[in-house]
C-alpha positions as CSV (number, residue, x, y, z in Angstrom):
1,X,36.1,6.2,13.6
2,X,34.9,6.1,10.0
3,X,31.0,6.5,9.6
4,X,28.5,6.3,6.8
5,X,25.1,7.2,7.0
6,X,22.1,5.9,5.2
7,X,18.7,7.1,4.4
8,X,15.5,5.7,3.5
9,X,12.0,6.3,3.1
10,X,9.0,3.6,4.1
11,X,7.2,2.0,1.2
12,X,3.9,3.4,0.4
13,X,0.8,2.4,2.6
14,X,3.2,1.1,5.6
15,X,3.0,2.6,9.3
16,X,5.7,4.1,10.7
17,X,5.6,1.4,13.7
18,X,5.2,-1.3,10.8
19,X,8.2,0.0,9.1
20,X,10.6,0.3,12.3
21,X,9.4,-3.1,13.5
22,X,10.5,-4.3,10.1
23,X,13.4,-2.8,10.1
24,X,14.5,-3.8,13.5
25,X,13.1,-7.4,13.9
26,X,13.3,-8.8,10.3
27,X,15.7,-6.6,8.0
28,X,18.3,-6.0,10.2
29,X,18.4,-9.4,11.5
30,X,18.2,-11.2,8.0
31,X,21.3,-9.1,6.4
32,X,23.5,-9.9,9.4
33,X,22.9,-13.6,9.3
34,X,23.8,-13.5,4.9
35,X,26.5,-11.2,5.0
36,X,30.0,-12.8,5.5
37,X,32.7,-12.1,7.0
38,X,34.9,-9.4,4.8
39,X,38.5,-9.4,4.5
40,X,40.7,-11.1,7.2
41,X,41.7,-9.2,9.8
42,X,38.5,-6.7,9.0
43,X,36.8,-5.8,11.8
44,X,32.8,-5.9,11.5
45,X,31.0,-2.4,12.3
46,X,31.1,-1.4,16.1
47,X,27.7,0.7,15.7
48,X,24.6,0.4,13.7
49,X,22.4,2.7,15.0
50,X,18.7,3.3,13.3
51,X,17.2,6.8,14.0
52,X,13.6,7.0,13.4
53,X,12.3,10.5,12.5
54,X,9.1,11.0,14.4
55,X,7.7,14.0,12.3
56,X,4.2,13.8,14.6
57,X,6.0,13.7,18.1
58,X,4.7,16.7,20.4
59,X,8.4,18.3,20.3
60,X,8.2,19.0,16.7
61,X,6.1,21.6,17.8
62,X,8.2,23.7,19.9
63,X,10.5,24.1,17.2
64,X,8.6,27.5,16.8
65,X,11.3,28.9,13.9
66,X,9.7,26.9,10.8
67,X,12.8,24.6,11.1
68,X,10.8,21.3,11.4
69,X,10.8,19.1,8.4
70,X,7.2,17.7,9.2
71,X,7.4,15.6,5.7
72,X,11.3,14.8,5.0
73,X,12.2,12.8,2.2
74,X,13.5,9.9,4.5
75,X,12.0,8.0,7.4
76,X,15.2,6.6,9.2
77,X,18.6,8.0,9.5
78,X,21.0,4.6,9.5
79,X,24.5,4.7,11.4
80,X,26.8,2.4,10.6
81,X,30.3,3.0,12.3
82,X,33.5,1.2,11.6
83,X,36.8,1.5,13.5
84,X,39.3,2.4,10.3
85,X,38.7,3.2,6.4
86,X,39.7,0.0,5.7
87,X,37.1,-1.9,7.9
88,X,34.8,0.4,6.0
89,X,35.9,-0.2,2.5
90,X,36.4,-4.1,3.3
91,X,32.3,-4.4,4.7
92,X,31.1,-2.4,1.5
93,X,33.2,-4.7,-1.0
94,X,31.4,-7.4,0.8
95,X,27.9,-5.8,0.9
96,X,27.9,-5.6,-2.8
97,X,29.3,-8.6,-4.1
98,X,26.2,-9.9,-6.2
99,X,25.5,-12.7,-3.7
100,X,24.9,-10.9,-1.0
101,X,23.5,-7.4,-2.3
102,X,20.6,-9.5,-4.2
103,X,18.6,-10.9,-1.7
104,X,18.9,-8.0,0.3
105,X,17.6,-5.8,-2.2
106,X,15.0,-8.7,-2.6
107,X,14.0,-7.6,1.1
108,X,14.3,-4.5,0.9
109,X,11.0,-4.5,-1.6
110,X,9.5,-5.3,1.4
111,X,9.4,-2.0,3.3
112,X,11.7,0.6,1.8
113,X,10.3,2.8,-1.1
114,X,12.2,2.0,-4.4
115,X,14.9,4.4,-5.5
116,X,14.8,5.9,-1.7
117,X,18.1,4.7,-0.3
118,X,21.3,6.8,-0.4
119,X,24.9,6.2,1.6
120,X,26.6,9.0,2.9
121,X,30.1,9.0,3.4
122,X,30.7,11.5,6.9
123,X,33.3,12.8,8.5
124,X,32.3,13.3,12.4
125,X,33.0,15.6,14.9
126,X,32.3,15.4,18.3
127,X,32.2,18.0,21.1
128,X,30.0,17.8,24.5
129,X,28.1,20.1,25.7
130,X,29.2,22.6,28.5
């Protein structure tokens, strides 16, 4: 399994709920429909999971240590998960070919703060809980 990570922050003077429904019911939706399909015999990702921090849910206050980030720098954590390295590497060469990264940077003025967005390349580990 070969994960990256991707965070970004709301643009200025949209709601939290605004931005996730963007995200969700627009963004989401319009990037899958442009990208195409990457290199034969590249499987698309398997995941793409969108975590939405929730700095004013009622947990954040039981974290009683001054571990809560109640104003992070970032308003979703974005999982995208690929089988192998090379599924990976073939989506990204895809994602940024001009024709494809351009109008969804045109969207993303929509509802992502400008200069906000960063990848993270991770290596994950897994282990349940006893």
């Amino acid at each position: 399994m070969f994960k990256l990570m991707i965070t970004m922050k709301r643009k200025k003077g949209m709601s939290h709920d605004e931005f996730q429904q963007y995200y969700n019911e627009r963004h989401l939706t319009f990037v899958q429909r442009i990208i195409p399909p990457s290199k034969p015999g590249a499987k698309p990702a398997t995941l793409h999971r969108r975590n939405f921090v929730r700095a004013d849910d009622p947990l954040v206050s039981l974290i009683g240590d001054g571990r809560a980030d109640v104003n992070p720098p970032f308003d979703v954590i974005t999982e995208v998960v690929y089988e192998t390295r090379e599924d990976a590497a073939a989506a990204l060469e895809t994602f940024f070919q001009q024709s494809v990264i351009d109008p969804v940077k045109a969207d993303e003025k929509n509802f992502i703060e400008d200069g906000s967005i960063k990848f993270y390349v991770t290596e994950v580990f897994e282990q349940r809980a006893k």
